[in-house]
C-alpha positions as CSV (number, residue, x, y, z in Angstrom):
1,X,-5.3,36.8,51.4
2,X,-2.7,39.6,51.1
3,X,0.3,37.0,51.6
4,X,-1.3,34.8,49.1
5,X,-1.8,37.1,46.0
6,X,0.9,40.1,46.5
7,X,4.1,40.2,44.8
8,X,5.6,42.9,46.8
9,X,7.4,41.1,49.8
10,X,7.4,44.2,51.7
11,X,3.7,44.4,51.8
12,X,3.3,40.4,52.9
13,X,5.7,41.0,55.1
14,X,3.7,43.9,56.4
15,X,0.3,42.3,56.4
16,X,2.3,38.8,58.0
17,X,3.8,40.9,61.2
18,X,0.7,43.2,61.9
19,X,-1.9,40.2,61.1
20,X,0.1,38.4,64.1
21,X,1.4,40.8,66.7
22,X,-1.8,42.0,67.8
23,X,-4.2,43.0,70.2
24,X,-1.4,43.0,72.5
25,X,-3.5,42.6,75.4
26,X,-4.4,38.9,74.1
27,X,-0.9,37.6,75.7
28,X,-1.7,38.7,79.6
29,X,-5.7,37.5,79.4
30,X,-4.0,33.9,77.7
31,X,-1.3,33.8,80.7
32,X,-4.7,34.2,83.3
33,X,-6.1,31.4,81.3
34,X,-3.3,28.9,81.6
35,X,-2.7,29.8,85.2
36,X,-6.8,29.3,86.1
37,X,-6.7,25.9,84.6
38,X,-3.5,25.6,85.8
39,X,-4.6,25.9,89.4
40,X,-8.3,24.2,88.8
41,X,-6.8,21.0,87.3
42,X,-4.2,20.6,91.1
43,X,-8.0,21.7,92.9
44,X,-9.6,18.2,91.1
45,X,-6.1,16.0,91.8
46,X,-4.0,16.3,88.7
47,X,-0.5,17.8,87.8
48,X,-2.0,20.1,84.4
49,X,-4.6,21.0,82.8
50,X,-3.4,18.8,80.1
51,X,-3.9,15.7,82.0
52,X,-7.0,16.6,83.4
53,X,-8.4,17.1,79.9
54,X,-6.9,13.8,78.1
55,X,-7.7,11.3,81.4
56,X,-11.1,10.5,80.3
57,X,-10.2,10.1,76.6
58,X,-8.5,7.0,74.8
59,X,-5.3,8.7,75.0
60,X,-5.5,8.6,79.0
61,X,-2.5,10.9,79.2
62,X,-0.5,13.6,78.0
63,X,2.3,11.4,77.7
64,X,1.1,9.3,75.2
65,X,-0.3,12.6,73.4
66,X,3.1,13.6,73.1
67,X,4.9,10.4,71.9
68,X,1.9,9.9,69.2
69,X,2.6,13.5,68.4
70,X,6.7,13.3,68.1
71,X,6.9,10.0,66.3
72,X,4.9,11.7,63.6
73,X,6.5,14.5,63.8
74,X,9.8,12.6,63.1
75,X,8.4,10.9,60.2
76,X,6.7,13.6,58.5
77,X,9.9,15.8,59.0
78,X,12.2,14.9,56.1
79,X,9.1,15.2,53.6
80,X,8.1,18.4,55.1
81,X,12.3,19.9,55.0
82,X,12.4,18.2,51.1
83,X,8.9,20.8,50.1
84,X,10.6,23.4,52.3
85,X,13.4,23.1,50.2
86,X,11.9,23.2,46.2
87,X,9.6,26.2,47.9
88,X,13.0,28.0,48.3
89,X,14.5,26.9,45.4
90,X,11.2,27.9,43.2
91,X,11.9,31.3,44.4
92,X,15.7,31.4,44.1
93,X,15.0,30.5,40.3
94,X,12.0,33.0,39.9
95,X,12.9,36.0,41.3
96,X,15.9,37.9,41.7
97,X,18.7,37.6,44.3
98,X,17.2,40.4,46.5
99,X,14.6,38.4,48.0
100,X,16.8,36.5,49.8
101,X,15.8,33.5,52.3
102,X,12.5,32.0,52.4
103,X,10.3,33.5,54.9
104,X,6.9,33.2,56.9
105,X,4.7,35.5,54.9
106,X,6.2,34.0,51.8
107,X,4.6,30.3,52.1
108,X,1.1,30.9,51.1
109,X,2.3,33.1,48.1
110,X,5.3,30.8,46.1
111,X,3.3,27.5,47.0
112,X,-0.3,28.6,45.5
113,X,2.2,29.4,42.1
114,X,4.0,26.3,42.4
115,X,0.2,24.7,42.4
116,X,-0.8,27.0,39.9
117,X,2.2,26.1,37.4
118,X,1.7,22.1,38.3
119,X,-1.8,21.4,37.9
120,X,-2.6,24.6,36.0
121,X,-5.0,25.8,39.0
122,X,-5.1,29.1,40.1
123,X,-3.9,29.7,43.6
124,X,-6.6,30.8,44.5
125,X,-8.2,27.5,43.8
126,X,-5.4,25.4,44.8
127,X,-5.0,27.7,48.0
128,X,-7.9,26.2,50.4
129,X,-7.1,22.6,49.1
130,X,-3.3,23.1,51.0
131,X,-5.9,23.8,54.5
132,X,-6.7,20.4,56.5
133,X,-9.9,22.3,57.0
134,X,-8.8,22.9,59.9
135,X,-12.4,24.9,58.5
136,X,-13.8,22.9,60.8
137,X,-14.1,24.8,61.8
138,X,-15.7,26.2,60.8
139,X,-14.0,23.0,60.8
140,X,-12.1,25.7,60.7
141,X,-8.9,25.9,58.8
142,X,-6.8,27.6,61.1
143,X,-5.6,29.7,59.1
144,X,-3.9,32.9,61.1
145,X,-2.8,34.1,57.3
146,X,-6.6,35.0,57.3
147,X,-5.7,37.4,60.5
148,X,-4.5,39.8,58.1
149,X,-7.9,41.1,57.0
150,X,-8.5,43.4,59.7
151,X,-5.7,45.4,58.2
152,X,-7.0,45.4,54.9
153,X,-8.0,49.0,55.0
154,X,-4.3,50.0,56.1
155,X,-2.3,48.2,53.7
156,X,-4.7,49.2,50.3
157,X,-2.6,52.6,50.2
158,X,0.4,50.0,50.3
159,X,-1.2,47.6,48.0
160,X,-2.0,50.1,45.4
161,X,1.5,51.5,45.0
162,X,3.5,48.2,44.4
163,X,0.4,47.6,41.9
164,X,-1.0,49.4,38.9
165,X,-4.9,49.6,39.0
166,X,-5.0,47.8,35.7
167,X,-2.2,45.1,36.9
168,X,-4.7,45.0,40.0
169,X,-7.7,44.4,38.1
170,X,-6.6,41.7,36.2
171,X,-5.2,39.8,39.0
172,X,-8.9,40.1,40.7
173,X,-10.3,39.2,37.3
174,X,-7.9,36.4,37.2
175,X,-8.6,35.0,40.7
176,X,-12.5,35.3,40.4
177,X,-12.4,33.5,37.0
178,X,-10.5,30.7,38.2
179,X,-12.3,30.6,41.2
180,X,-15.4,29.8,39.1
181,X,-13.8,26.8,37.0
182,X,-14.2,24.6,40.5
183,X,-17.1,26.4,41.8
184,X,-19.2,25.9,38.9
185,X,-19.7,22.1,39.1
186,X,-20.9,22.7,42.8
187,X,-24.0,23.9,43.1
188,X,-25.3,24.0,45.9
189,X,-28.3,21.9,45.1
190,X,-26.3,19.7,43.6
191,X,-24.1,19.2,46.4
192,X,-27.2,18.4,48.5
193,X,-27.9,15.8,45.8
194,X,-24.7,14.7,46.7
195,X,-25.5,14.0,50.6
196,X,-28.7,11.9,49.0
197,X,-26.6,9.6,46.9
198,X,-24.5,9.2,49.5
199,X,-27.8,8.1,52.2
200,X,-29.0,5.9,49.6
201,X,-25.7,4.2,48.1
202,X,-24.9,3.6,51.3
203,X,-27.7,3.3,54.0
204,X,-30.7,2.2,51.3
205,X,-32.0,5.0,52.8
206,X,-33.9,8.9,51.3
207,X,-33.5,12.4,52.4
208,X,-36.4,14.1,51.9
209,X,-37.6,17.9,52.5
210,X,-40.5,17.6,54.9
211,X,-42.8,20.6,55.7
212,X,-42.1,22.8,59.0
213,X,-44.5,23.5,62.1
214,X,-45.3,27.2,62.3
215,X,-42.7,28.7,64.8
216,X,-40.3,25.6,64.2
217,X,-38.1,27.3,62.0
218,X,-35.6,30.4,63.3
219,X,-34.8,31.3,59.5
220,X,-36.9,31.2,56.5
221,X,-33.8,29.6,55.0
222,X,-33.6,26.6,56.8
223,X,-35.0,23.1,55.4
224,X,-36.4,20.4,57.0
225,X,-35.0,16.7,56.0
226,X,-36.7,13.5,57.0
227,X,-34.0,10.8,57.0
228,X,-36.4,7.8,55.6
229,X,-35.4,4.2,54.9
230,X,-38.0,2.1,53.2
231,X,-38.1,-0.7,55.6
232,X,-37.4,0.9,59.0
233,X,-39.4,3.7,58.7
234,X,-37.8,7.6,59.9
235,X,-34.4,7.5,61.1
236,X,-34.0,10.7,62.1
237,X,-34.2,14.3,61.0
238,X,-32.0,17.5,59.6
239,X,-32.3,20.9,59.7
240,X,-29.9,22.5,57.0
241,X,-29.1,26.1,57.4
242,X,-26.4,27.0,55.3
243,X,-26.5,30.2,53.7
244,X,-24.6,33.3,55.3
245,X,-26.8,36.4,57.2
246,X,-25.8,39.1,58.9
247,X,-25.9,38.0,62.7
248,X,-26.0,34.5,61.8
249,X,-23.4,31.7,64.1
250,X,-20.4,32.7,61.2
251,X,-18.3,28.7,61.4
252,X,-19.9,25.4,59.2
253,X,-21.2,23.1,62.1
254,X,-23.5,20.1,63.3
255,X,-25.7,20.4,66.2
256,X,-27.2,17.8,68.0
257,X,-30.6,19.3,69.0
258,X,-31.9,15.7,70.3
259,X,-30.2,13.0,70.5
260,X,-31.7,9.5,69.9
261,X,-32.6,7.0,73.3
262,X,-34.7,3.8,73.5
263,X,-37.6,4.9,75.1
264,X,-40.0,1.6,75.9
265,X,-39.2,-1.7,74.0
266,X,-41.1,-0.8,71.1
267,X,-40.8,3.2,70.6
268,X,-37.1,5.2,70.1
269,X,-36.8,8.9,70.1
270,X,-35.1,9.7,67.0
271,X,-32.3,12.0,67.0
272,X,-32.9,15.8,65.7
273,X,-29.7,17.9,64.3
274,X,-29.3,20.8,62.7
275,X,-26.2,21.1,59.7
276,X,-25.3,25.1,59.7
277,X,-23.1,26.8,57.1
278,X,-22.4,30.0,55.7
279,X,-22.2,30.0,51.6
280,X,-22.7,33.0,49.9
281,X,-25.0,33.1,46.8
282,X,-22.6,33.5,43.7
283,X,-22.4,37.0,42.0
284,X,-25.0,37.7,39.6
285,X,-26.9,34.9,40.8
286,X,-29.4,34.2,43.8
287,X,-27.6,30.7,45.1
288,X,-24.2,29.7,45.9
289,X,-22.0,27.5,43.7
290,X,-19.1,26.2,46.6
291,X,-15.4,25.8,46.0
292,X,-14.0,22.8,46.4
293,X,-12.8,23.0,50.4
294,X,-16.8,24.5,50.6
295,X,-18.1,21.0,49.4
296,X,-15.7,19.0,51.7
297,X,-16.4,21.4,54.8
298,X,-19.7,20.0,53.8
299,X,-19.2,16.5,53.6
300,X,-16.9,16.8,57.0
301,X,-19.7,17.9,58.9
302,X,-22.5,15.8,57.1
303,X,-20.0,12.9,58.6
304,X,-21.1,14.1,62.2
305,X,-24.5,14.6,61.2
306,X,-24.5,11.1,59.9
307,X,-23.1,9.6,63.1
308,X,-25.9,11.3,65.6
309,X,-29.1,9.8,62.9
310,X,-27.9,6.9,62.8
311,X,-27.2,6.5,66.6
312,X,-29.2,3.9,68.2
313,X,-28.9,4.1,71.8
314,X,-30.6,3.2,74.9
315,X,-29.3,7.0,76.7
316,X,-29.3,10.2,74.4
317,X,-26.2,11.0,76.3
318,X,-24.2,7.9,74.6
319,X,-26.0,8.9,71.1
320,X,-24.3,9.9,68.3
321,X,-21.4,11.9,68.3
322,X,-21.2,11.9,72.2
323,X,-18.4,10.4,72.1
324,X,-14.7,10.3,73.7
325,X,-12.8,13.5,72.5
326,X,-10.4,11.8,69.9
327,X,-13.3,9.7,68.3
328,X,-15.4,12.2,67.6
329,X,-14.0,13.8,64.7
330,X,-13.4,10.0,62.5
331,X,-16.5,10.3,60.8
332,X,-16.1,13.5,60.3
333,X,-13.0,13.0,58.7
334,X,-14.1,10.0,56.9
335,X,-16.5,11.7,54.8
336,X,-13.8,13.9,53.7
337,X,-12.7,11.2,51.4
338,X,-15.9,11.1,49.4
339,X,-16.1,14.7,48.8
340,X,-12.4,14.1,47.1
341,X,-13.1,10.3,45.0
342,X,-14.4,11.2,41.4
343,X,-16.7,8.1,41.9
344,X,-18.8,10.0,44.4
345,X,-18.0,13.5,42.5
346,X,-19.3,12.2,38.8
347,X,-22.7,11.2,40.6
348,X,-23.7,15.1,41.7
349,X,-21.2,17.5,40.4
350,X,-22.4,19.0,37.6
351,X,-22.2,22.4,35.8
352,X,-24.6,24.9,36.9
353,X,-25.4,26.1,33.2
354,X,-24.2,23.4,31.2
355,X,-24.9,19.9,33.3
356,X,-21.5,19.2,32.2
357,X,-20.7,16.1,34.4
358,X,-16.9,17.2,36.6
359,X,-14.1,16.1,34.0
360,X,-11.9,13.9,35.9
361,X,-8.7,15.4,34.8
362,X,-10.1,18.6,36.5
363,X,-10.1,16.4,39.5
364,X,-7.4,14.7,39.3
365,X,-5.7,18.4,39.7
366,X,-7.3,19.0,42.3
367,X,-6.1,16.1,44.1
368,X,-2.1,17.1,42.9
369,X,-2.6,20.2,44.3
370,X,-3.9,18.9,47.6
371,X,-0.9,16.3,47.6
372,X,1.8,18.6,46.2
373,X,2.5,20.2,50.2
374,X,0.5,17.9,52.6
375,X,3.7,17.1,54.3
376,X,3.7,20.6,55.8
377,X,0.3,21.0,56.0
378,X,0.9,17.5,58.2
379,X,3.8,18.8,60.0
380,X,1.3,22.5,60.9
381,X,-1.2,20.8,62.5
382,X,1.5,18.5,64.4
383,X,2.8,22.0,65.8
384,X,-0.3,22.9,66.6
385,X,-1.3,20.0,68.3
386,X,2.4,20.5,70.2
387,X,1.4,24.2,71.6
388,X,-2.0,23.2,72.8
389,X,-0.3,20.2,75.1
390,X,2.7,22.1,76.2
391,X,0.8,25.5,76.9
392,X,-1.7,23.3,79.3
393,X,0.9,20.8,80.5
394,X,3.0,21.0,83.4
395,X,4.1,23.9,85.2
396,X,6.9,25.2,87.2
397,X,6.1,28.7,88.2
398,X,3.3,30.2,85.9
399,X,2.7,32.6,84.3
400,X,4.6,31.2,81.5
401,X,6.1,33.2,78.4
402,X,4.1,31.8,75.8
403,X,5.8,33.5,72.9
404,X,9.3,31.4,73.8
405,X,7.5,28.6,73.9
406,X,5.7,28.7,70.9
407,X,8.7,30.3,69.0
408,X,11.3,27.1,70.0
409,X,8.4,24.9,69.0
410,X,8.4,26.3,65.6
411,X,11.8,25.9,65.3
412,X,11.8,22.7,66.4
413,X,9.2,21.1,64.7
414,X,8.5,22.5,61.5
415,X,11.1,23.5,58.6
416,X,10.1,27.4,58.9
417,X,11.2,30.2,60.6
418,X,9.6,32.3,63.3
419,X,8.9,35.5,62.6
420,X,10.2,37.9,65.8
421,X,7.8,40.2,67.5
422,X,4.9,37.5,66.1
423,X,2.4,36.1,68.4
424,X,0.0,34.6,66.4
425,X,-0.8,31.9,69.3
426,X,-3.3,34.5,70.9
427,X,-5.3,34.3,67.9
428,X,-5.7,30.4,68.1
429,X,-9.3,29.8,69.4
430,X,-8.7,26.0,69.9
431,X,-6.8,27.1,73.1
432,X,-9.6,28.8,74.6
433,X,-13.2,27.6,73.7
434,X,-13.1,23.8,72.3
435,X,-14.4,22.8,75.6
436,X,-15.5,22.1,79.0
437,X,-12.6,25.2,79.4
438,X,-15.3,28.0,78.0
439,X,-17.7,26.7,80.8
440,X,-15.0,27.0,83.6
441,X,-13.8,30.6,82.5
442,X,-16.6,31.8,81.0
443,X,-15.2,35.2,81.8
444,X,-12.4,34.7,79.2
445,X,-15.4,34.0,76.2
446,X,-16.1,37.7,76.3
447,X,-12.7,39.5,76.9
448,X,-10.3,36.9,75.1
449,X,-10.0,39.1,72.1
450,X,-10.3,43.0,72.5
451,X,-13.6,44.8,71.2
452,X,-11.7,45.4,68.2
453,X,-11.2,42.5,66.8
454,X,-14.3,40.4,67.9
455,X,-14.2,39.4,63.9
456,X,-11.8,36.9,64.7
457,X,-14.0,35.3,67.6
458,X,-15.7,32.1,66.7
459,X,-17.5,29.8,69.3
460,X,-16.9,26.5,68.2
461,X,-19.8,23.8,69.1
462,X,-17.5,21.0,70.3
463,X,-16.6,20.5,73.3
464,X,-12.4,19.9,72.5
465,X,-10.1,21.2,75.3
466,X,-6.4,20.3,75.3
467,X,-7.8,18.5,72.8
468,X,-6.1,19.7,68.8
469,X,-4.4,15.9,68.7
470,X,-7.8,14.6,68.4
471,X,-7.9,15.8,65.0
472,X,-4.5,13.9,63.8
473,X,-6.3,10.8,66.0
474,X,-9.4,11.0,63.5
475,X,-7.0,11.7,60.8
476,X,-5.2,8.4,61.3
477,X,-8.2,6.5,62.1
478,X,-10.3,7.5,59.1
479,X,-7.0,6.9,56.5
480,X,-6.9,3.1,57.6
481,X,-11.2,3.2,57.5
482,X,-10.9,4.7,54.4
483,X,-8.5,1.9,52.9
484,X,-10.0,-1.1,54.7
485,X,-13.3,-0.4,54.2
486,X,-14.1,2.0,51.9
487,X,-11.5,2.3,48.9
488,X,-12.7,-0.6,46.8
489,X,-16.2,0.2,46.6
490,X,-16.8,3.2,48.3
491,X,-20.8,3.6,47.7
492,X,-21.7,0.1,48.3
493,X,-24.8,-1.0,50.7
494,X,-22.1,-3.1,52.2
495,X,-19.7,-0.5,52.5
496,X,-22.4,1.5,54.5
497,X,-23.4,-1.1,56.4
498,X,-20.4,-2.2,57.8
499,X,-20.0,1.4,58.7
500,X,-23.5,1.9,60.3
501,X,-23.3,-1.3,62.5
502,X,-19.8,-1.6,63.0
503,X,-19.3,2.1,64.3
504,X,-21.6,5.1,63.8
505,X,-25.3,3.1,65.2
506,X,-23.0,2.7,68.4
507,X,-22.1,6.2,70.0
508,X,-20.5,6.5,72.7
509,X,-21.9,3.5,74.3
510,X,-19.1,0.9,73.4
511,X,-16.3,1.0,74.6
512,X,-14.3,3.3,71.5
513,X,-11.2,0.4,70.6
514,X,-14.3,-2.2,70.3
515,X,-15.7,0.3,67.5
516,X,-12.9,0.6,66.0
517,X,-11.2,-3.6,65.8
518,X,-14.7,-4.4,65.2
519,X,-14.9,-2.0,62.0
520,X,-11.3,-2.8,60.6
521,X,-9.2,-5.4,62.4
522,X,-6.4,-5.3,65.2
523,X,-4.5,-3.0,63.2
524,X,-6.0,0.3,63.7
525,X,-4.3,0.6,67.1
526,X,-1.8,0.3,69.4
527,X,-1.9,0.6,73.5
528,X,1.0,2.4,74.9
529,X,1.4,3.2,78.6
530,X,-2.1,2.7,79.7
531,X,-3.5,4.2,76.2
532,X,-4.6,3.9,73.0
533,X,-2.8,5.7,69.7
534,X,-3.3,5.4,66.2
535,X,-1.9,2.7,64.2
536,X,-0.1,5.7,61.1
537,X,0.6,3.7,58.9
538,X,-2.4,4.1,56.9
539,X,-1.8,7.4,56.8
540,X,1.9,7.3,55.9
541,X,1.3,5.1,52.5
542,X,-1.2,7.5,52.0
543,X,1.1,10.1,51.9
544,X,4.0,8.3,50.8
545,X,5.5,9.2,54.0
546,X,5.6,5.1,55.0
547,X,9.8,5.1,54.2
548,X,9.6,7.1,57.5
549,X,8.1,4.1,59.4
């Protein structure tokens, strides 16, 4: 947030280096983690960690990982150097000669205004749109900018003296304002109106709130949702629990409580999940009203949820989104799309006070603003993908120093600096807990990150080890769904069915390239060296990135 909003580059720079050079203590207890996996992975018969982890997945090796991972790294990098560029040139024309090269902590600042001055958003606004959402993370955007608020307290002193309080009021006032403009066609009753027209435009089927068992519920916030279709009978059912407590799980997730399994010829045990958030009610009023990357977090996970109640399996371990690692998240991030089509928006999104209908040129905005830098949003979550195989990959003579390696693979694979003295890596969850990693070293859960700074700590509920790539897999995967089956008439019965027989009723219980031929043709992927990758090219006309191919 301070590199975002603050003109004074000293203070960004401040709040950049201090956000990402701590706790010290982070780098040793990540060096013990690399070597334990390290030496468990040669205990079970394989070279790394990193081939332990991928074997079982479509994948099948980190070799494969890694080409998938550079060709897209070589096509998304003239794009990615051509935004670097008009980033540096925006602020070359802007400001004066004394703030020199483009830098780190300057990114998240000059883009959000370059947004702002585009599509007339705010950066605030326009700000979360730039993250992949990697909230999964929550979906979790992975976002170490966000770091920097444990230093808050520190840097107001700073703050405060580059910044008049009246200058600093009126910035506030100017980001809460415009935060509003989005948030105020997003409800969030409407935007569970939204996950019904979705059931029913699609699946022919109802969500409706049923009543709970006394002692059923952990939270007097939490519903209970019958999934209904008029012919079939219950599908399934939903817990939603998506308001923020104190003490509460703090990331957006779906949890499979039961999963679905054919229990005699004639009776199925329907599958039970639970979709947890954490909105905050809007000032002045006693519900929440979600920003835009609020309602896609949303849809993201409503994808998963959608993919373990529709599940019809004969074992609850094949049900739903049980899955091979780099499948698992294509639902997820097919759903995304309909939380971004105005054909799907103009059915629920509606002003809170007004019942204004979304105007489309408000969307359409939105969707320049989320186009205007994807290429280095692309190229982030390549790098990221990059450190998570080499950190785990093969080793000479651990411990390793993770700080070169992650600093060269910056350097080599994205358009921006590093920023010396920086270790932001020991901040990266996805190397620790997505995984059957947290169960082997549970020891590292609790002491990963120092008492301090336990804020930071999120346990994820999917199990992803070695496994970041998975979410460029689903990226891929669900572009080409998207424009093969979706894009003409995305809220069809036919669209929805083709989806729900094709793909989600099958879990993990056919074979994962079947799903995916079967849904969309030969197209959607390729085999290389004993594995399976993603056919990009979906992806890269998406982006207008296909030039590259």
């Amino acid at each position: 947030m301070v590199t975002q909003l603050l003109i004074s580059k000293k203070v960004r720079k401040q709040a950049y280096i201090q956000g990402n050079s701590v706790p010290q203590a982070n780098l040793s207890v990540l060096d013990k983690l690399i070597a334990a996996r390290h030496e468990f992975a040669q205990i079970m018969g394989y070279k790394s960690y990193a081939e332990f982890a991928v074997h079982p997945n479509m994948a099948s090796s980190p070799e494969v990982v890694m080409s998938f991972l550079l060709d897209m790294s070589k096509i998304v990098r003239p794009r990615a150097d051509e935004e670097f560029k008009k980033i540096k040139e925006f602020k070359r024309k802007n400001f004066d000669q004394g703030y020199g090269d483009l830098e780190p902590w300057d990114e998240t600042y000059f883009t959000g205004m370059m947004k702002s001055s585009a599509y007339n958003l705010d950066s605030s606004v326009s700000y979360p749109l730039l993250s992949v959402r990697v909230c999964h993370l929550m979906r979790t955007v992975h976002s170490v900018v966000a770091c920097t608020v444990i230093y808050w307290s520190k840097l107001s002193t700073a703050v405060c003296s580059c910044m008049s309080s009246d200058a600093y009021g009126a910035l506030c006032s100017s980001l809460y304002s415009n935060i509003l403009v989005v948030a105020s066609y997003f409800p969030l009753s409407q935007c569970i109106e939204g996950l019904k027209v979705l059931v029913e435009s699609l699946f022919g089927a109802t969500f409706h709130s049923i009543p709970l068992a006394p002692g059923e519920s952990w939270h007097p916030d939490v519903l209970k949702m019958a999934f209904h279709h008029p012919e079939e009978g219950d599908l399934g059912y939903l817990y939603l629990d998506l308001y923020s407590r104190k003490g509460k799980y703090q990331g957006c997730a779906h949890f499979a409580i039961k999963g679905g399994r054919r229990i005699s010829e004639t009776e199925y045990q329907l599958p039970v999940v639970a979709l947890v958030c954490n909105f905050s009610a809007s000032l002045g009023s006693s519900t929440a009203r979600l920003n835009h990357w609020e309602l896609e977090t949303l849809f993201h996970e409503f994808g998963h949820a959608l993919h373990s109640l529709l599940s019809r399996t004969d074992f609850q371990h094949f049900s739903g989104t049980r899955v091979v690692l780099d499948l698992a998240e294509t639902p997820a991030n097919l759903f995304e799309y309909y939380a971004w089509d105005y054909r799907v928006l103009r059915t629920f999104a509606r002003h809170y006070s007004t019942g204004e209908v979304i105007p489309e040129k408000l969307v359409e905005s939105m969707q320049g603003a989320r186009k205007m830098f994807a290429a280095t949003e692309l190229q982030r979550q390549i790098f990221y993908a990059l450190i998570d195989q080499t950190l785990f990959g093969e080793q000479s003579s651990p411990p390793i120093d993770t700080v070169s390696i992650v600093a060269d693979l910056k350097r080599r694979y994205t358009s921006w600096k590093h920023a010396e003295g920086t270790h932001w890596h020991t901040r990266f969850n996805h190397l620790l807990n997505y995984g059957a990693g947290s169960k082997l070293h549970s020891s590292f859960l609790d002491n990963f990150f120092s008492q301090d700074h336990r804020i930071l700590y999120v346990y994820n509920s999917y199990l992803m080890y070695v496994g970041y790539y998975s979410y460029l897999y689903a990226k891929c995967f669900a572009a080409t769904i998207w424009h093969e089956v979706c894009l003409e008439d995305p809220l069809s019965l036919a669209t929805g069915s083709a989806l729900r027989t094709k793909f989600l009723q099958h879990g993990g219980a056919k074979d994962p390239d079947d799903l995916l031929k079967d849904l969309t043709g030969d197209g959607i992927l390729r085999y290389r060296n004993g594995g399976i990758i993603p056919n990009i090219t979906g992806l890269c006309k998406e982006m207008k990135l296909a030039e590259g191919l």
